[in-house]
Residue, then its C-alpha position, 0 to 999 in steps of 0.5 A: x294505716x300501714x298494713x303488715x305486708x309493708x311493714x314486712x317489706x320495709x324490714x326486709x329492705x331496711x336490712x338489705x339497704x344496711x348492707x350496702x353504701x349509701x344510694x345514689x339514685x340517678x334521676x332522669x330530670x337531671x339531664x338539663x344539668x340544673x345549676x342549681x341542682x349541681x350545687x345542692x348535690x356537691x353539698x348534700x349528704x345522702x340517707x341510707x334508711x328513715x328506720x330506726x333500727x342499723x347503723x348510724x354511720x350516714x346521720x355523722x354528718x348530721x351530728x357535725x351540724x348540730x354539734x354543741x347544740x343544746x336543743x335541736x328542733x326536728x319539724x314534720x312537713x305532716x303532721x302524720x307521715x311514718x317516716x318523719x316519725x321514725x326518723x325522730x326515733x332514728x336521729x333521737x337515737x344517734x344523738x343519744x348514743x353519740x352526742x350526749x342528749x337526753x330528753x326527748x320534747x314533744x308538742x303534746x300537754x305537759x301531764x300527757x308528757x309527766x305519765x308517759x315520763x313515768x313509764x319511759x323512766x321506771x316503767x310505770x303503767x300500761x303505755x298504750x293505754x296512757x297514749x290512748x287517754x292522753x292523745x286526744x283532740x289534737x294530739x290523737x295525731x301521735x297515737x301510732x305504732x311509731x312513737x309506741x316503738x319510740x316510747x317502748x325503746x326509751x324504757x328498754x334503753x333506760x332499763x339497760x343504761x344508767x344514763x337516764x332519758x326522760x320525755x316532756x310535753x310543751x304544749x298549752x292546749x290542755x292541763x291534763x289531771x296529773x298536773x292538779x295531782x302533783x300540786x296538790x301532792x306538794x300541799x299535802x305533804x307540806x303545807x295542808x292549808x293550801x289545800x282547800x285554797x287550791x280547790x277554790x282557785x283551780x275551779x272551773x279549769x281542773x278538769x271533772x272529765x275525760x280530756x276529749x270532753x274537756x276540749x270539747x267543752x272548755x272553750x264554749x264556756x263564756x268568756x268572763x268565766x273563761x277570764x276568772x279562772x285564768x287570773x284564779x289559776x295565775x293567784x295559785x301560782x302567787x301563792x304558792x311562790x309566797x309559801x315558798x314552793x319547791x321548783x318544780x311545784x312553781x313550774x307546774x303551777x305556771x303549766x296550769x296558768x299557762x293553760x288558763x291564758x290560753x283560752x282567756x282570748x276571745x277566739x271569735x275576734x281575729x285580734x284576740x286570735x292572734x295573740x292567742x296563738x303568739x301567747x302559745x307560741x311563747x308559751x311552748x319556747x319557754x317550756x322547752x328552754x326549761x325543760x332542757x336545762x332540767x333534763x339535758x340536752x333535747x330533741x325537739x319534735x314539733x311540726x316544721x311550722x313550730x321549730x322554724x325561725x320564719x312564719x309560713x302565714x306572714x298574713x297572721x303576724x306572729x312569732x314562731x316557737x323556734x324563733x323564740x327559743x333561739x332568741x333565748x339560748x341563741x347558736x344552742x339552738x338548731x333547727x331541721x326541716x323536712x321536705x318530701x316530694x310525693x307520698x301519704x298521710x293522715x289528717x282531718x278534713x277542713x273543719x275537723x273530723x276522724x283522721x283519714x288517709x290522704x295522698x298527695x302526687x309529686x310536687x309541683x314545678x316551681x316549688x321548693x320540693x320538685x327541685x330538692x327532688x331532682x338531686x341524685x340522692x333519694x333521701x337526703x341531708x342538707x345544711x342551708x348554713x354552709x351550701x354553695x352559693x348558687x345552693x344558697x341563693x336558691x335557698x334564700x328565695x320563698x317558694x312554695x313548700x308543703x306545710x301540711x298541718x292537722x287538716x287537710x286540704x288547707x286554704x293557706x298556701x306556705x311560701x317559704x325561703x327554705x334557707x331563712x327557715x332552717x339550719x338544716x334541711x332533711x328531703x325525703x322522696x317519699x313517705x306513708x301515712x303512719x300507723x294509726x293505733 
């Protein structure tokens, strides 16, 4: 965790740094006059802060590279580093205020999203106890200080403007309560007799538990009962298309079925693995392309290896969700990856386990971040689109990067073409592990 004294630090520095023009930070690895190094400094645009708080002066040449997007996907090279989150907050900032966006899409289940939703919108609930109820398992990962400001800033703004921002869940990996909740809701105020046919269907996958119990033990059931509540829940959707359900009442049915796919393969043969983790791959591309044209204009916020266009683990063969949204909404589409050079964050051990706090040195020579670093700019801005070409054949060659996940230290080793994989690259020289609540 980040201690008070720092965050005190930060503050201090983040005003001072306000103040003056863009940094341009000499690195002495620079003397060898690396071509290559040339090229992305002619092209990069350099970052004055990672803060949410200031001006947004140095993130317009950001907003000409995403301009006339619909949905930009902004990764994380951690799944735990303050800095890639509080750019989130910073870049969602700019793009609401300058460019019209609206919704902020998260990889988090779909009920956790429809709670913290109804607090961002009319401030209903307690926030940090909904994170604390929500974010568990997997997404305990954004149980921090950084997305309770973020979230915190989305209800002062939506108390402030008529402009209404929302924020939705993608993910598959849970079918939290409050999804049951408004199907039944729907029932009850329109039909009563799907009621107790409801009930029957959804047996088995509601959940009678906490969320955490509920990840826990789901996944072990057999598989045969596993099976039967998936094609129960994909009946419930049918039947409420035939009884002509609203919109909205379908799209919740299809979370809750989509939930029910999921854990419909058999996790113990590699086959069945990899179509499980393709099924959520789609399953959060179709979400996010739906939500987007319910709510407006949307920034993605997935790990990088979720919003890329190319596959780090090319031994698992699989479709990556960015990939699969540009697939759909073609150039309304743009992709931004993060790269750091040295820094902390907090993940699990290999097999699970409590969050700890690790740290990382600077990147090693021959990966893509010990080059990115040598550039004069700590932090940096760069679209791989439109680079030089020396900068662009750099780009297109695989290397390896950082891709750090939810465990930590991790087996696979990313290779990846950092121009192939993103639109636009975000270097950072250094980051912290976030604010755990």
């Amino acid at each position: 965790m980040l201690v008070a004294s720092r965050r005190c630090t930060t503050t201090v520095l983040v005003a001072l740094v306000a103040v003056l023009p863009a940094l341009a930070v000499q690195n002495p690895a620079r003397a060898g006059v690396d071509p290559v190094v040339r090229a992305i400094e002619s092209h990069a645009h350099p970052l004055r802060s990672t803060e949410p708080t200031g001006g947004h002066d140095d993130l317009r040449p950001l907003g000409a590279m995403v301009n006339g997007a619909t949905v930009v996907g902004l990764g994380e090279a951690t799944h735990n580093s303050r800095e890639f989150f509080t750019m989130k907050h910073r870049v969602f900032g700019y793009l609401v205020r300058e460019k019209g966006f609206r919704a902020f899409s998260q990889e988090v289940h779909v009920a956790a999203g429809l709670r913290i939703n109804d607090y961002v919108l009319h401030g209903k609930g307690d926030i940090r106890q909904i994170m604390d109820e929500e974010f568990q398992g997997g997404t305990a990962l954004w149980n921090t200080r950084e997305y309770l400001d973020l979230f915190r800033w989305m209800r002062a703004y939506n108390a402030r403007h008529d402009g209404r921002l929302q924020y939705v869940g993608n993910d598959v990996d849970y079918a939290g309560k409050e999804l049951f909740a408004r199907v039944d809701d729907y029932a009850r105020r329109h039909d009563p007799t799907l009621l107790p046919q409801l009930a029957g269907l959804y047996q088995g996958l509601r959940p009678t538990t906490d969320m955490e119990t509920w990840l826990r033990e789901y996944p072990q059931r057999p598989l045969p009962e596993r099976r039967a509540s998936a094609e129960r829940a994909a009946r419930a959707l049918e039947l409420l298309h035939r009884r002509g359900a609203d919109a909205m009442t379908l799209r919740y049915a299809t979370f809750i079925s989509q939930v029910g796919t999921m854990y419909s393969f058999d996790f113990n043969d590699q086959a069945e693995l990899l179509k499980a983790v393709q099924h959520r791959e789609q399953a959060m591309a179709d979400n996010t392309v739906w939500w987007s044209r319910r709510t407006g204009r949307t920034l993605l916020s997935a790990h990088n290896g979720h919003v890329a266009y190319g596959n780090s683990r090319p031994q698992y063969p699989y479709r990556i969700q960015g990939d699969l949204i540009r697939e759909q909404i073609g150039r309304g589409y743009v992709n931004v990856g993060f790269t750091f050079y040295r820094g902390a964050f907090n993940a699990s051990p290999p097999g699970g386990g409590p969050l700890r706090r690790v740290t990382v040195g600077p990147a090693a020579p021959g990966g893509n971040e010990h080059t990115l670093d040598k550039v004069r700019y700590r932090d940096f801005i760069l679209d791989t689109r439109t680079a030089p070409a020396v900068a662009r054949s750099w780009l297109d060659q695989a290397r390896p990067t950082r891709d750090i996940g939810a465990e930590y230290p991790d087996q696979h080793q990313p290779i990846i073409a950092l121009g192939t994989f993103y639109d636009v690259i975000i270097h950072l020289h250094r980051v912290h592990a976030a604010d755990l609540l």
